[in-house]
N, C-alpha and C positions, 0 to 999 in steps of 0.2 A: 126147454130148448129154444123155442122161438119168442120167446118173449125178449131176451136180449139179441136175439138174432138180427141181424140186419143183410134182409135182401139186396144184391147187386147186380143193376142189369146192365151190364157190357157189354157194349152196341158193338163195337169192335171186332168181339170176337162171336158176338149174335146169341149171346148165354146168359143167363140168371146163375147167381154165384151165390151160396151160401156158406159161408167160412165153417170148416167143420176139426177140430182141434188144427192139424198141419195142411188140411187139405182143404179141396173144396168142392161141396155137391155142386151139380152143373144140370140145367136143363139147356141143352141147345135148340134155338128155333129160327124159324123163318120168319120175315114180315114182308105181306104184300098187299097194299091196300089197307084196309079194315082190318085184315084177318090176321092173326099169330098163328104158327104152325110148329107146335112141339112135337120136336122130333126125336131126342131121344133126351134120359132121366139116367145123368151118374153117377151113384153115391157109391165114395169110397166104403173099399173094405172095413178099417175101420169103426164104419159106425155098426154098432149093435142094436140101436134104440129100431126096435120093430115098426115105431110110428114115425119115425124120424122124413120118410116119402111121403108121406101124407100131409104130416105137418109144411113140408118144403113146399108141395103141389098148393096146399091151400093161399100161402104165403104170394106166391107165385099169382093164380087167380085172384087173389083179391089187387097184385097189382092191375093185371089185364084188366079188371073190370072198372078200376079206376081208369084207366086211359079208352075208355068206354070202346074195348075191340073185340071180338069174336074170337073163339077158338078152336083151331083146329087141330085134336089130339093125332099125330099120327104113327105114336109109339103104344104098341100094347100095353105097357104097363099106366100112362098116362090116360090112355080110354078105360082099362077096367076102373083106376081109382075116378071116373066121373060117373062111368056105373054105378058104382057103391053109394055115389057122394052126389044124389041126385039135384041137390040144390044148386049144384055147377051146370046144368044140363042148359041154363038158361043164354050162357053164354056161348052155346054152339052158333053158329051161322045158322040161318032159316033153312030147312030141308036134311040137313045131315043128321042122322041118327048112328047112335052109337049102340 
């Protein structure tokens, strides 16, 4: 799935875009300073692929960490998968625990 994938970050509308057959998965976030603030994770009906968020989240993170920013999950489902996926933990802000 994400090998041809190509993430789209859409300052415009403040989202990460991931083309998904007609539609498209959406993280919407905030930026202030340093920090990213994902605030919520939309994947259309459509997809069935059980790994399909995770895969998107990773895609997602490895940009942030390339534009060297901190992040701030503040959608439950984007905090549990940094739970699970402790090698992301690195890029919270100092002091926040998830």
């Amino acid at each position: 799935m994400t090998a041809a994938a190509e993430l789209v970050d859409n300052d415009f509308l403040r989202q990460f875009e991931l083309k998904t057959g007609n539609d498209f998965a959406k993280i919407e976030y905030s930026l202030q300073e340093r920090k990213i603030f994902l605030t919520k994770l939309i994947i259309p009906e459509e997809v069935t692929d059980q790994n399909f968020a995770g895969d998107f989240l990773k895609l997602v993170f490895e940009n942030v960490e390339e534009r060297n920013l901190s992040v701030v999950p503040t959608s439950p489902e984007i905090a549990k998968f940094i739970r699970r996926n402790r090698q992301y933990k690195k890029l919270l802000p100092v002091g926040l625990r998830i």
